[in-house]
C-alpha positions as CSV (number, residue, x, y, z in Angstrom):
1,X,-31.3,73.3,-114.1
2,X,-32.4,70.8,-111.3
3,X,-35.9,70.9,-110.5
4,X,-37.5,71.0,-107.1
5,X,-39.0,66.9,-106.0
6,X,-40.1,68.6,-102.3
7,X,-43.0,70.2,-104.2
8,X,-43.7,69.9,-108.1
9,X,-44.9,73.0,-109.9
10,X,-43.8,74.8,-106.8
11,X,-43.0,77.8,-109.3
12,X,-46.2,78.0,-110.6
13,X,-47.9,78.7,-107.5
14,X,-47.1,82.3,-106.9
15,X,-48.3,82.6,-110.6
16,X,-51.2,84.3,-111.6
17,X,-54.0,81.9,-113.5
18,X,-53.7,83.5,-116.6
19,X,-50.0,82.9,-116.8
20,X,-50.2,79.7,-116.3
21,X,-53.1,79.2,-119.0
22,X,-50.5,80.6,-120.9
23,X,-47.7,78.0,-120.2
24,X,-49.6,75.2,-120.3
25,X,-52.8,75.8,-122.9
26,X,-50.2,73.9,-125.9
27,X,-50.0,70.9,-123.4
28,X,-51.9,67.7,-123.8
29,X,-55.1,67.0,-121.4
30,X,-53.1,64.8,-119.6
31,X,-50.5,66.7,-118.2
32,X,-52.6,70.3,-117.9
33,X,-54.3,67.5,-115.3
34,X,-51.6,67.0,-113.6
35,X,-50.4,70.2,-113.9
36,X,-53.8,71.1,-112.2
37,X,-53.3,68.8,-109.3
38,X,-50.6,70.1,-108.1
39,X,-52.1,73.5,-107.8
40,X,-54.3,75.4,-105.2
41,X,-58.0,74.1,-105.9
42,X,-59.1,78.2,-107.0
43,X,-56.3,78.3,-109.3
44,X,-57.0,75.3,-110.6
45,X,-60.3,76.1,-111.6
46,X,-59.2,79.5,-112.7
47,X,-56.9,77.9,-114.8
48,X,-59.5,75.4,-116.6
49,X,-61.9,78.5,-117.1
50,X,-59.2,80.1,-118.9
51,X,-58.9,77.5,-121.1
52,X,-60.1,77.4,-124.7
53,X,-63.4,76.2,-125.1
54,X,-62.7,73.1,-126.7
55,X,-59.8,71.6,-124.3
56,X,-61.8,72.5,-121.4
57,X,-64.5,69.6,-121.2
58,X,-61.2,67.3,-121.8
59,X,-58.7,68.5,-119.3
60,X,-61.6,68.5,-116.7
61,X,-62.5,65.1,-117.7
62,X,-58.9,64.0,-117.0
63,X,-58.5,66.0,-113.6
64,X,-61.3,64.1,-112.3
65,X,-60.4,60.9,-113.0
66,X,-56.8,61.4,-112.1
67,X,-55.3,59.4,-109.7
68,X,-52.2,58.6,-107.5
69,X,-48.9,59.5,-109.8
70,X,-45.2,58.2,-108.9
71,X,-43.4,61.1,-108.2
72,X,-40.5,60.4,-110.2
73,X,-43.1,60.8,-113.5
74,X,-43.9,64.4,-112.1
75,X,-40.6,65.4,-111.6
């Protein structure tokens, strides 16, 4: 399967938060942020809330501080 470069985590978009807390809650901080960035700010934050209690502080933490990624490492 070929993934999509013209927008990542396009897919996830039309999801609904609690899906996606779902698909990514096993993930590391680090990619849930990224993850995260690429999704509508209120989903985002939807997303975070439904995260467990003790990966929250963390993926929050690494959302902030993200910055400017080379596509090719999100594809």
């Amino acid at each position: 399967m070929v993934a999509s470069t013209a927008v990542p985590f396009q897919s996830l978009r039309s999801r609904r938060a609690e899906q996606i807390v779902s698909y990514v809650e096993s993930e590391p901080p680090q990619v849930i942020a990224v993850v995260l960035a690429h999704l509508p700010m209120a989903t985002a934050a939807q997303v975070i809330e439904g995260l467990p209690a003790s990966l929250r502080a963390e993926v929050a933490g690494r959302y902030a501080k993200l910055e400017s990624m080379d596509p090719e490492v999100v594809a």
